[in-house]
C-alpha positions in Angstrom: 73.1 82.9 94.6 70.4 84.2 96.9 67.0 82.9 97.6 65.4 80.4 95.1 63.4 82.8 93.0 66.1 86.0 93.4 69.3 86.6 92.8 71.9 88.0 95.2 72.0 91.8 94.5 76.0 91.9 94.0 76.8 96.0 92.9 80.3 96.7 92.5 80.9 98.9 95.5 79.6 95.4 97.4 82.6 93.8 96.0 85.0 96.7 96.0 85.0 98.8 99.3 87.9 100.5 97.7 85.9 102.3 95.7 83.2 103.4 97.6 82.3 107.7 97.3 84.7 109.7 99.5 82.9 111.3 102.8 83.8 114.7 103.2 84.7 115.7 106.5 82.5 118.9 106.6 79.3 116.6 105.5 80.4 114.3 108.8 78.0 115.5 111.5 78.4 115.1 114.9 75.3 113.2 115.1 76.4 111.0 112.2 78.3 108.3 114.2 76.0 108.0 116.7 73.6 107.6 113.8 75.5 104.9 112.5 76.1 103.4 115.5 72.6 102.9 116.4 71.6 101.2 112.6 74.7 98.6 112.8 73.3 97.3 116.0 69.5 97.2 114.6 71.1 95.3 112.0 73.3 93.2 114.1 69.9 92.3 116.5 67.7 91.4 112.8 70.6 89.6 112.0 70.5 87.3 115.6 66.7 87.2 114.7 67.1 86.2 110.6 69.6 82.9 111.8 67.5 82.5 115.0 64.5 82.1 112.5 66.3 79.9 109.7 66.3 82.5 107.2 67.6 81.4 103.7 71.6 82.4 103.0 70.6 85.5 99.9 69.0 86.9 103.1 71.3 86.6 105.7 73.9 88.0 103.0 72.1 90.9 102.3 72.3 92.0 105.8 75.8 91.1 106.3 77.0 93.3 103.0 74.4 96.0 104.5 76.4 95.4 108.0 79.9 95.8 106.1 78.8 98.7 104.6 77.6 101.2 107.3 80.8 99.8 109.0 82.8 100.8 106.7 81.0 104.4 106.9 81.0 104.1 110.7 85.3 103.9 110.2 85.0 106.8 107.8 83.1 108.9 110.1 85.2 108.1 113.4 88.4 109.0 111.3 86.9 112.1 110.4 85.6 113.1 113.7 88.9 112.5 115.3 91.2 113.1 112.4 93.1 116.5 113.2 92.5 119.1 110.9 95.1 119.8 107.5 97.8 122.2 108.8 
């Protein structure tokens, strides 16, 4: 459960990574990573910032499944970066 008056927001691709949409390599720019990169550590520093300040757990839960998921996007688009291409 998340903060007194609102419920935690739990969508199934939150609970199933397995299912989350398929990234096509030729969508995967080269700017897309670094993209990425740069939102999971805003994220990481509002994170320090949320527990520094005492926020409430549905917060703090939020952020991590907003943290797991542009990780998990992060993985994608590294693997497609460096995967070679289909002989």
């Amino acid at each position: 459960m998340g903060d007194a008056d609102t419920p935690l927001d739990m969508n199934d691709s939150a609970l199933r990574p397995d299912r989350q949409p398929d990234v096509r390599p030729d969508v995967v720019s080269a700017a897309s990573v670094e993209v990425l990169a740069r939102r999971i550590d805003e994220l990481v520093r509002e994170r320090q910032e949320l527990r520094r300040g005492g926020a409430r757990n549905g917060v703090l839960e939020r952020n991590r499944l907003e943290l797991a998921q542009l990780q998990r996007e992060l993985s994608r688009a590294l693997i497609d970066r460096h995967l070679p291409p289909a002989a």
